[in-house]
PAZAPA-4460 file (N, C-alpha, C; in steps of 0.05 Angstrom, whole numbers, plus 32768, in hexadecimal, padded with zeros to 4 digits):
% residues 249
    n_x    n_y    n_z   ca_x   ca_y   ca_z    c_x    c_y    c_z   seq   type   mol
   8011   7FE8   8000   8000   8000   8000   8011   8019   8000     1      X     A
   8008   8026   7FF0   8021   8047   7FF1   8007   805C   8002     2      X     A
   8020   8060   801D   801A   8072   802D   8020   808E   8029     3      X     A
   800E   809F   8027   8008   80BE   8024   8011   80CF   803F     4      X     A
   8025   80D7   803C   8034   80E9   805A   802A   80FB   8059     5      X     A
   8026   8106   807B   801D   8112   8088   8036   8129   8082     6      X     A
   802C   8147   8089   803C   815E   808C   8050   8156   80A0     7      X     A
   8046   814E   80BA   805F   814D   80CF   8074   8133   80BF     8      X     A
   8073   8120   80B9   807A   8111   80AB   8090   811B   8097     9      X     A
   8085   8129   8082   8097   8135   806F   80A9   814B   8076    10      X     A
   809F   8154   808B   80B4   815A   8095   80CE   815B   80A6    11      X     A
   80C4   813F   80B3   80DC   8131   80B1   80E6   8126   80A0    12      X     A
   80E3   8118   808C   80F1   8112   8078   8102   8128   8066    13      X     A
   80F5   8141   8068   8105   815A   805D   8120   815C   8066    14      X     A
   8116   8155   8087   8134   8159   8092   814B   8142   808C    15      X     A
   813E   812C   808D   814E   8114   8088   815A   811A   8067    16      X     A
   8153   8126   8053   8156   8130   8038   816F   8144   8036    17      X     A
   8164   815B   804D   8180   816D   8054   8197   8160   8054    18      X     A
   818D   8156   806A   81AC   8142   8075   81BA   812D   805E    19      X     A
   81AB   8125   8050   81B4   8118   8036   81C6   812B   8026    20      X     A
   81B8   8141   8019   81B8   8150   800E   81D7   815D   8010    21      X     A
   81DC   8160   8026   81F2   8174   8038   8207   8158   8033    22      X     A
   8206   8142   803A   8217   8132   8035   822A   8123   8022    23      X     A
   8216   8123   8018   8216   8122   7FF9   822B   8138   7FE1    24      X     A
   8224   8152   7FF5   8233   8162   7FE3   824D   816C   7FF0    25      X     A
   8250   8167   8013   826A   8161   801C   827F   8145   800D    26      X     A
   826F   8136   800B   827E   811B   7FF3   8280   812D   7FDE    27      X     A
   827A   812E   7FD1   8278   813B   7FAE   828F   8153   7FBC    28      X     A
   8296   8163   7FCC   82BA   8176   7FCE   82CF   8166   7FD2    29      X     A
   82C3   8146   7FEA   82D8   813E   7FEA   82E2   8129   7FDB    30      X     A
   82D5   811A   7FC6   82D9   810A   7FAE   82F8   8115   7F9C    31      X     A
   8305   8108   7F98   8323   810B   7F87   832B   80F7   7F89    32      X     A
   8341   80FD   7F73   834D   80DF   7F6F   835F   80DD   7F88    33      X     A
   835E   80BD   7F98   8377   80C3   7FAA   8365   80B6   7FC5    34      X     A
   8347   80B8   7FC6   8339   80B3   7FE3   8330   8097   7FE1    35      X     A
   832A   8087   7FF0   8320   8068   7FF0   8307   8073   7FF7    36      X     A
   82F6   8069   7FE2   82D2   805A   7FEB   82C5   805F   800A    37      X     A
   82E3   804F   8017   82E0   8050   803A   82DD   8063   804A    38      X     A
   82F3   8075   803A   82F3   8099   804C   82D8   80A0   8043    39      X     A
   82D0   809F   802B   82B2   80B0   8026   8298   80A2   8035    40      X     A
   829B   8085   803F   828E   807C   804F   828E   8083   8069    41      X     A
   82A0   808A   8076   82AE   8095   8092   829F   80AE   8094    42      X     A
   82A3   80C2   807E   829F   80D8   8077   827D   80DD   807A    43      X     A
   8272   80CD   8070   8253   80D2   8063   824A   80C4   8086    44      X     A
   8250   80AD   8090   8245   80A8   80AD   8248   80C6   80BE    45      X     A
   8257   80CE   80CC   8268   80E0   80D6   8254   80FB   80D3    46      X     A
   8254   80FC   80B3   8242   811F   80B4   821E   8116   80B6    47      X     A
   8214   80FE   80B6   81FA   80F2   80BF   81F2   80F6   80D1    48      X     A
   8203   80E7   80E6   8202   80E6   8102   820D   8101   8111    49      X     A
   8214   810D   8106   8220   8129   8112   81FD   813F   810B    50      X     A
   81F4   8135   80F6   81DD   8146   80F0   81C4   813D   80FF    51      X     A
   81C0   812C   8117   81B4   811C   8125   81A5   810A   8120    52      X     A
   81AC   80F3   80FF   8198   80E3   80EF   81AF   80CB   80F0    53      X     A
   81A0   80B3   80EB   81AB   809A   80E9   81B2   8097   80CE    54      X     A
   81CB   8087   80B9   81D3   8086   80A8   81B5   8066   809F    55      X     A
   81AE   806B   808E   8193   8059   808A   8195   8040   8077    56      X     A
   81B3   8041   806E   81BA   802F   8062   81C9   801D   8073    57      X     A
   81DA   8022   8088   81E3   800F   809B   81DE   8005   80AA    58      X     A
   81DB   7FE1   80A7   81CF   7FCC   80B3   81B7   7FBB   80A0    59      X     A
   81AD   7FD2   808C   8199   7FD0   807C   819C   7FB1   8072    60      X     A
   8186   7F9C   8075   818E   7F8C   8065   81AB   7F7A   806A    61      X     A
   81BD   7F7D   8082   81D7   7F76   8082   81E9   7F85   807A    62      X     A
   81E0   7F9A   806B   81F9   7FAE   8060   81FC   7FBC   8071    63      X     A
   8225   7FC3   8069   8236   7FC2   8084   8235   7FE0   8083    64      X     A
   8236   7FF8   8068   823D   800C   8074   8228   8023   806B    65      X     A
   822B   803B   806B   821E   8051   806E   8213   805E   8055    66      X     A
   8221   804B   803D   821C   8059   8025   8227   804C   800B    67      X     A
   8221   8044   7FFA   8224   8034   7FDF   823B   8048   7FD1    68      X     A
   824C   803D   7FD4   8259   8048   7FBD   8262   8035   7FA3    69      X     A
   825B   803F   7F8C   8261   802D   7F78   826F   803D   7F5D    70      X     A
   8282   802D   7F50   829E   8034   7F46   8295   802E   7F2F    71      X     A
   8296   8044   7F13   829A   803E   7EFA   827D   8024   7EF1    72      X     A
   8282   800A   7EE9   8275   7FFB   7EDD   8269   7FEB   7EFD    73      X     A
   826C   7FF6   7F07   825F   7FEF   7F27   823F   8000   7F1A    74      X     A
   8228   7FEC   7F23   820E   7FFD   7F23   8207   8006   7F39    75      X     A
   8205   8001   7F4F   81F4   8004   7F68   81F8   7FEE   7F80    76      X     A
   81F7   7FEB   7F9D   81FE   7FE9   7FA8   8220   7FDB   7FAA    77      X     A
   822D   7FF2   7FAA   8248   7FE6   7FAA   8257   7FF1   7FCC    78      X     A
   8265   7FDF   7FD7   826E   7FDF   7FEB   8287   7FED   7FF0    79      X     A
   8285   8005   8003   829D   8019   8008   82B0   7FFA   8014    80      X     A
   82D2   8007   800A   82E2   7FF8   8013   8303   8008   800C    81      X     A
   8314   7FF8   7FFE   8332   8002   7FFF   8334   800D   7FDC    82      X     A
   831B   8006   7FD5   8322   8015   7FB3   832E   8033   7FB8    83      X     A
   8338   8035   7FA7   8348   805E   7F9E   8345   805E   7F8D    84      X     A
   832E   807A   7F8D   8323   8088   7F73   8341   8096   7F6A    85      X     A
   8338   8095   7F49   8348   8096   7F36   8341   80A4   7F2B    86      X     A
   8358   80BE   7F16   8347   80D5   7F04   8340   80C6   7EF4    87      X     A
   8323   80C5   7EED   8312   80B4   7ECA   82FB   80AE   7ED7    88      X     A
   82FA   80A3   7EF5   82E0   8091   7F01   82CF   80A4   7EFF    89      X     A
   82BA   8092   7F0A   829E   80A0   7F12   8294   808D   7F2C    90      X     A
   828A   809A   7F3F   828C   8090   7F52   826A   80A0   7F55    91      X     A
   8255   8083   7F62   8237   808F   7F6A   822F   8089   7F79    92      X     A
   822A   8099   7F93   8229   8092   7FB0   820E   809E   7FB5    93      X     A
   81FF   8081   7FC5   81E6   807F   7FC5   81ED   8083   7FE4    94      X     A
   81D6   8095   7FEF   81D0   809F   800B   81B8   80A1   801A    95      X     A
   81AB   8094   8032   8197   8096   8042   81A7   809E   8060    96      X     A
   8186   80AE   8069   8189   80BD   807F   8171   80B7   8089    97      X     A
   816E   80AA   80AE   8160   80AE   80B6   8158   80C1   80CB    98      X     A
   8144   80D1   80D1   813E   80E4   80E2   8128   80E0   80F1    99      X     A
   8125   80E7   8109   810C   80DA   8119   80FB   80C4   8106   100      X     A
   8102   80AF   80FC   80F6   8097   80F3   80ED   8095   80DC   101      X     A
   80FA   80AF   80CB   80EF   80AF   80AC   810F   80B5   809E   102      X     A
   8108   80AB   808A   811A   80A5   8071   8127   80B6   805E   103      X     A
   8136   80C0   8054   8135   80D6   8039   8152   80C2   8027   104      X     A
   814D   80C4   8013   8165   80B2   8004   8168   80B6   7FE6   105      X     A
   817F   80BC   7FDE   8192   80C6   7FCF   81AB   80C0   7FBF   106      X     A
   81AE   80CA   7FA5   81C2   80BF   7F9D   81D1   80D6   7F86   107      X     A
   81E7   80D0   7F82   81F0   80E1   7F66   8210   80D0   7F63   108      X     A
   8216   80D4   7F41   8225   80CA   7F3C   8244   80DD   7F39   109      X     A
   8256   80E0   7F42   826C   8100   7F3A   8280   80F3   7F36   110      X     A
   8296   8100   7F26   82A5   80FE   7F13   82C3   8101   7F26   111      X     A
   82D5   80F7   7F1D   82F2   80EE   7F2E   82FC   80FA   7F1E   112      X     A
   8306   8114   7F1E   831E   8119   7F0C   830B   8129   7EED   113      X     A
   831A   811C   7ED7   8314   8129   7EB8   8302   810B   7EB0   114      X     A
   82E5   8109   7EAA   82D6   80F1   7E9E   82DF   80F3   7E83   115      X     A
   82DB   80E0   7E77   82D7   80E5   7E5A   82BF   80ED   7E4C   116      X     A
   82C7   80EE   7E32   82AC   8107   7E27   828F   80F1   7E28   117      X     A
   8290   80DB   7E2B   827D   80C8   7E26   826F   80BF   7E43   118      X     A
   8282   80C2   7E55   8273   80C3   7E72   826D   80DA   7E81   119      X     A
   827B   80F3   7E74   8269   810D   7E7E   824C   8111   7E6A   120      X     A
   8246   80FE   7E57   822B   8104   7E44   8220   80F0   7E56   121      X     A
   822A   80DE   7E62   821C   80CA   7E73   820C   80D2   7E8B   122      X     A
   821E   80E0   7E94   8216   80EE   7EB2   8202   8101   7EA8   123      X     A
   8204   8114   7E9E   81F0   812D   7E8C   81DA   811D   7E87   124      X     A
   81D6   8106   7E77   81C1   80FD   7E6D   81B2   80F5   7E92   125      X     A
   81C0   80E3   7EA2   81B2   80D3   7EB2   81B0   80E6   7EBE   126      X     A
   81B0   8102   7ECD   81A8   811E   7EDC   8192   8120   7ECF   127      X     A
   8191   811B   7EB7   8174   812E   7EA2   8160   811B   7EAA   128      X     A
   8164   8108   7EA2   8159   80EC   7EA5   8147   80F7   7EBE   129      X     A
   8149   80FB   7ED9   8142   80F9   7EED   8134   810E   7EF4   130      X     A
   8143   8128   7EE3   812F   8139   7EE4   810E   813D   7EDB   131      X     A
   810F   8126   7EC2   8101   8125   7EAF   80EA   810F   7EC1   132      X     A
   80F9   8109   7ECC   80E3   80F4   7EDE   80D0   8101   7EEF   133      X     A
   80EA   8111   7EFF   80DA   8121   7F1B   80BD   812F   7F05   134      X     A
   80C5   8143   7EF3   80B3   8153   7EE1   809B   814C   7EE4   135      X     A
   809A   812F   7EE2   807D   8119   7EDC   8074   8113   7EF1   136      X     A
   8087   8119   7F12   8075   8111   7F26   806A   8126   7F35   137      X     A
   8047   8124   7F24   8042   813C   7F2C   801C   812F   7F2D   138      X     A
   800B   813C   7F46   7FEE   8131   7F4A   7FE5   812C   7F38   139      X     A
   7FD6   8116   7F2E   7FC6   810C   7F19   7FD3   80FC   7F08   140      X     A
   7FEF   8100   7F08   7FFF   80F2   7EF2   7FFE   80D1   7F04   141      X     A
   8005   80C0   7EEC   8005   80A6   7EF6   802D   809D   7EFD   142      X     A
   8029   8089   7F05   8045   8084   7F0C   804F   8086   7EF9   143      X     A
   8049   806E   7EE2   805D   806C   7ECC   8068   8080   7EB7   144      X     A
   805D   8096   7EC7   8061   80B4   7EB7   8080   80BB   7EB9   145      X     A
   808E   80AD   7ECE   809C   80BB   7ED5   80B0   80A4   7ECD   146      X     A
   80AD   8090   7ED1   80C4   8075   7EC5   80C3   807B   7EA3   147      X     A
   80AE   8081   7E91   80B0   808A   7E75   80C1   809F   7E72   148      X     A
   80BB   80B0   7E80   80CB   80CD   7E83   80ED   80CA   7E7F   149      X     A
   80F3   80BD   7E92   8111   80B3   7E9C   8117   8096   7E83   150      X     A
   8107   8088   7E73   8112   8077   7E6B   8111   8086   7E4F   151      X     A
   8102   8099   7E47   8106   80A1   7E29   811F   80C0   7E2F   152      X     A
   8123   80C7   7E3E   813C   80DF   7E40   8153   80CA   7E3D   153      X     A
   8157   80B0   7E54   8170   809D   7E4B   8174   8093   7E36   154      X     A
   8164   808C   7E28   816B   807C   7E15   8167   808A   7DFF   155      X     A
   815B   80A7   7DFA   8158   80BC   7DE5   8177   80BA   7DE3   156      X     A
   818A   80C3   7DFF   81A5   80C9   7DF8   81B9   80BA   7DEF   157      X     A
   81A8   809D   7DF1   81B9   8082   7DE0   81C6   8071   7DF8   158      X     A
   81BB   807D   7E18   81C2   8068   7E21   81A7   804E   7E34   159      X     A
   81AC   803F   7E42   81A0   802C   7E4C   819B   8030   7E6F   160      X     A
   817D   8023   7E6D   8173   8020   7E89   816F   8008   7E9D   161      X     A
   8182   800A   7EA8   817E   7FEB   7EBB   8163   7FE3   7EC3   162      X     A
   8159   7FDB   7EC6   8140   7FC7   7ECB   8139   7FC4   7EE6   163      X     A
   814F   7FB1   7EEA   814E   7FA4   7EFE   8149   7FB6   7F20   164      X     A
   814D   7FCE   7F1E   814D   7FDB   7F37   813D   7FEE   7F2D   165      X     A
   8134   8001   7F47   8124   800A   7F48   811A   8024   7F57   166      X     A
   810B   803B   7F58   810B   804C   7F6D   80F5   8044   7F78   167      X     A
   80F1   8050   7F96   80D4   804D   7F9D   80CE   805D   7FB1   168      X     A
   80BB   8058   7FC9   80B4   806B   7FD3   80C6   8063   7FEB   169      X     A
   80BF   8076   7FFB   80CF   8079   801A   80C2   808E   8025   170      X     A
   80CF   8089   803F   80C4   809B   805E   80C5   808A   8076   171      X     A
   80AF   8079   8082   80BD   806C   809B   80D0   8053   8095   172      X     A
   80C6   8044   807B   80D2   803E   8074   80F2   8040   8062   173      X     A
   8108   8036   805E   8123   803B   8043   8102   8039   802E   174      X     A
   80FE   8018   8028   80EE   8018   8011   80D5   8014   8011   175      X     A
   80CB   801C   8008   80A9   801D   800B   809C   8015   7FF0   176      X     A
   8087   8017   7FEF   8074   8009   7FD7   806E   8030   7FCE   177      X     A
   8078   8037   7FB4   8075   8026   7F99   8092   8021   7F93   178      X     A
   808D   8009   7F80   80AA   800C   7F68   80A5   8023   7F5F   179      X     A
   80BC   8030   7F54   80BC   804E   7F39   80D5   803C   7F2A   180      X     A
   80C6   8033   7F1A   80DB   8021   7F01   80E0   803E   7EF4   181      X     A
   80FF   8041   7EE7   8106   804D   7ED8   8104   804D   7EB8   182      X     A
   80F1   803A   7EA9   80E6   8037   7E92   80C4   802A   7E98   183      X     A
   80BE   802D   7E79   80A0   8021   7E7A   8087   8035   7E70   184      X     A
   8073   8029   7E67   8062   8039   7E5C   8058   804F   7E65   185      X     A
   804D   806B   7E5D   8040   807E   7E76   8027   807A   7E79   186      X     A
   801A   8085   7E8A   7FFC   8083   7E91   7FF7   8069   7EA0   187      X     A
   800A   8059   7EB1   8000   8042   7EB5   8005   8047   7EE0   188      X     A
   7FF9   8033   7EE9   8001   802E   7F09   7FFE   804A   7F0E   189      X     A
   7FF8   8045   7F36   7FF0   8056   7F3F   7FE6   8078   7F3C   190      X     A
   7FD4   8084   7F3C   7FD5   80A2   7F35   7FDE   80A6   7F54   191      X     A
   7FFA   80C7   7F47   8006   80D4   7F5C   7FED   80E6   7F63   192      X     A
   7FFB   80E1   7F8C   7FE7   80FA   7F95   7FF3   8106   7FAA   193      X     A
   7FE4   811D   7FB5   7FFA   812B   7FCB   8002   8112   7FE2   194      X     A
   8016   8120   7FEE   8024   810A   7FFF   8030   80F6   7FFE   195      X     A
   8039   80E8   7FE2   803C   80D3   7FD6   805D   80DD   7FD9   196      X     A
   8075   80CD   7FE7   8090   80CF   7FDF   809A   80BD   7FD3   197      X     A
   80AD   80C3   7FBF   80B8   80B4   7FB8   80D3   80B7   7FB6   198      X     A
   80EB   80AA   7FB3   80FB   80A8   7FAE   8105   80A2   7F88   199      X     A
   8110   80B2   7F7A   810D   80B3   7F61   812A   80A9   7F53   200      X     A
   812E   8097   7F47   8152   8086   7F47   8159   8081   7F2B   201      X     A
   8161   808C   7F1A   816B   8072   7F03   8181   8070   7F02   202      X     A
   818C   805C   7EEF   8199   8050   7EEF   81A2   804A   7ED3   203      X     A
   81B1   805D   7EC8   81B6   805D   7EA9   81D5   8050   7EA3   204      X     A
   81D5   8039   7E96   81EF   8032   7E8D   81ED   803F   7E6E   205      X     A
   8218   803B   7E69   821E   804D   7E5A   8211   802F   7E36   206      X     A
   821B   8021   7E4C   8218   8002   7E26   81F9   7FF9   7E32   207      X     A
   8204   7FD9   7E3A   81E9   7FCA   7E3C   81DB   7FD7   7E55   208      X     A
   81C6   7FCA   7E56   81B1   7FD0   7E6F   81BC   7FB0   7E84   209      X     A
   81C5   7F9C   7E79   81CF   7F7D   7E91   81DC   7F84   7E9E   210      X     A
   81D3   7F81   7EB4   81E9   7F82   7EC9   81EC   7F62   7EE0   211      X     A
   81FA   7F60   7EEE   8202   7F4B   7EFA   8209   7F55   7F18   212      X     A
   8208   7F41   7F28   8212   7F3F   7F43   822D   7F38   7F4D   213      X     A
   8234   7F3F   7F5A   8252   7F34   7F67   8250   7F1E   7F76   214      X     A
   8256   7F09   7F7D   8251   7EF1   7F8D   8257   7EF4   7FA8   215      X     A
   827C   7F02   7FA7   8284   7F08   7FB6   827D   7F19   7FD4   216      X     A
   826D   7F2F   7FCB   825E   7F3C   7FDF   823F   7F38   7FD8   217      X     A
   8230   7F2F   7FC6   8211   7F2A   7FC6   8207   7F43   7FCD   218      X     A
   8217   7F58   7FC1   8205   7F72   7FC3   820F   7F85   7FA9   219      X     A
   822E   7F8C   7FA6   822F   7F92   7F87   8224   7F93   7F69   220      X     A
   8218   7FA1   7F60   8211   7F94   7F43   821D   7FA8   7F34   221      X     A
   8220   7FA1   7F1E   823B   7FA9   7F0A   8226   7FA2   7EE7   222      X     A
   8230   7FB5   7EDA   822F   7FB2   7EC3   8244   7F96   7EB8   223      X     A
   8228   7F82   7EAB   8239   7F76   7E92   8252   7F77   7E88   224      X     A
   824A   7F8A   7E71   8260   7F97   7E66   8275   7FA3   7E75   225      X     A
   8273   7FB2   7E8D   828C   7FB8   7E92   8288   7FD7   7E92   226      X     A
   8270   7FDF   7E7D   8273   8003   7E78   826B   800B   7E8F   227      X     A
   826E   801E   7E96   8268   8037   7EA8   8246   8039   7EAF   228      X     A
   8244   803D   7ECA   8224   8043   7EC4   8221   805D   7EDF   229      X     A
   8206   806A   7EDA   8208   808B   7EEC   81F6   8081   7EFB   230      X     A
   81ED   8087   7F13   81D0   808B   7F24   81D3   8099   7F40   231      X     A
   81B2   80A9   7F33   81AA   80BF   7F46   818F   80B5   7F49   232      X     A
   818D   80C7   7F63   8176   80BF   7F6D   8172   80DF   7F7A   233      X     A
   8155   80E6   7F80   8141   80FE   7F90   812E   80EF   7FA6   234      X     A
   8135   80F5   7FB8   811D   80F2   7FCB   8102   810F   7FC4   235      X     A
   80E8   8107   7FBC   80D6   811D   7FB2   80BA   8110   7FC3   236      X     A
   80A5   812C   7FC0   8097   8125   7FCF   807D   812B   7FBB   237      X     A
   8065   8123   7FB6   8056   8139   7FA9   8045   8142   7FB5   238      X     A
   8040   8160   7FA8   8030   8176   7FB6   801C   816F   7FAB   239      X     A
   8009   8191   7FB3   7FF9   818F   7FA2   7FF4   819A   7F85   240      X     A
   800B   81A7   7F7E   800C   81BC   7F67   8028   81A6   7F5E   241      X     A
   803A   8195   7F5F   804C   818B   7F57   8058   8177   7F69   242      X     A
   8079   8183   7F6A   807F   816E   7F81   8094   8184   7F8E   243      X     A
   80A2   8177   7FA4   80BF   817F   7FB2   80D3   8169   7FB2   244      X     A
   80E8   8175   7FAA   8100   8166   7FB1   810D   8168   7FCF   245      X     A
   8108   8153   7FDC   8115   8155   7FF1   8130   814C   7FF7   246      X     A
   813C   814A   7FE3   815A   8144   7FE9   816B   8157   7FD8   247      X     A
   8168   816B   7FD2   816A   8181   7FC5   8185   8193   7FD5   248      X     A
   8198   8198   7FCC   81B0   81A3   7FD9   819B   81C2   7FDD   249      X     A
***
């Protein structure tokens, strides 16, 4: 069932959004070539818990630390550890914050150094992508407004949308009911209405859309091929005239 938040409600999650928000973009000054995965994990716990919210990814599920970071042809949940970012990577660090018992969660993909010209069109496309989503989540519109939105901006620019994962809603919950698939027809599943949050994510690779799992940790997944893939994510809420971003620097 997708639960419709209350004002006091969203506004805790605003705050839990801040705190993302603020963190997020203390990572994004301290990102260069030269730091391990680990420090930005150290880093991202540290300014959470200093802002009086629980890091919402740690323990989640068994996962050990505070925040996904995933490397180049890494898709999504990849595990902070002894890697050193290198000028060329792309590094996309997914982030939750809990605050008095609600959720806000987040992601963006930033650049190590000089990208090449083919993964700064990558990154540009998968930003638009998401914008083009949020656009569509707006009262009356149906869900799939917003997964069409984001799957015809990716793949307009020639690249591919993972499948397999997904955005959805949140608040007391990390995940909540709905999926927000990042492709798919519009006009279909649930109509948006005020109070509805969601969390908004894709997940654009640069070649194929396959991706695979790591055995090793059973939480990694990685592009196939090997190419590069971007993901961002908005924690948003909808109004009644549109929506808000609550994870909004």
């Amino acid at each position: 069932m997708i639960t419709r938040k209350t004002i006091e409600e969203i506004d805790k999650i605003r705050i839990a959004g801040k705190i993302v928000a603020q963190t997020l973009e203390k990572l994004r000054q301290t990102i260069r070539p030269g730091i391990s995965t680990i420090e930005l994990d150290t880093l991202a716990e540290r300014l959470i818990r200093d802002a009086g919210a629980e890091p919402s990814f740690k323990g989640y599920d068994g996962f050990p630390n505070s925040i996904c970071a995933s490397v180049n042809d890494q898709v999504a949940h990849g595990m902070p550890g002894s890697y050193v970012l290198r000028d060329g990577d792309m590094v996309s660090i997914d982030i939750g914050a809990e605050y008095e018992d609600f959720h806000a969660d987040s992601a963006w993909t930033f650049p190590v150094g000089t990208l090449s010209e083919t993964a700064q069109q990558l990154l540009k496309t998968t930003e638009m992508s998401l914008y083009r989503g949020i656009a569509e989540a707006k009262p009356g519109n149906r869900l799939s407004d917003i997964s069409h939105a984001i799957q015809r901006c990716a793949e307009s620019g020639g690249f591919s949308v993972v499948r397999e994962l997904t955005g959805h809603g949140v608040g007391r919950e990390l995940h909540e009911p709905p999926d927000v698939p990042n492709y798919g027809r519009p006009g279909r599943g649930p109509v948006l209405k005020p109070g509805m949050v969601l969390a908004i994510e894709p997940l654009i690779n640069e070649g194929s859309r396959d991706i695979w799992m790591v055995e090793d940790d059973n939480w990694t997944l990685m592009t196939q091929d090997g190419r590069p893939c971007a993901h961002v994510e908005h924690t948003i809420v909808i109004t009644e005239y549109g929506n808000e971003i609550l994870t909004k620097q």
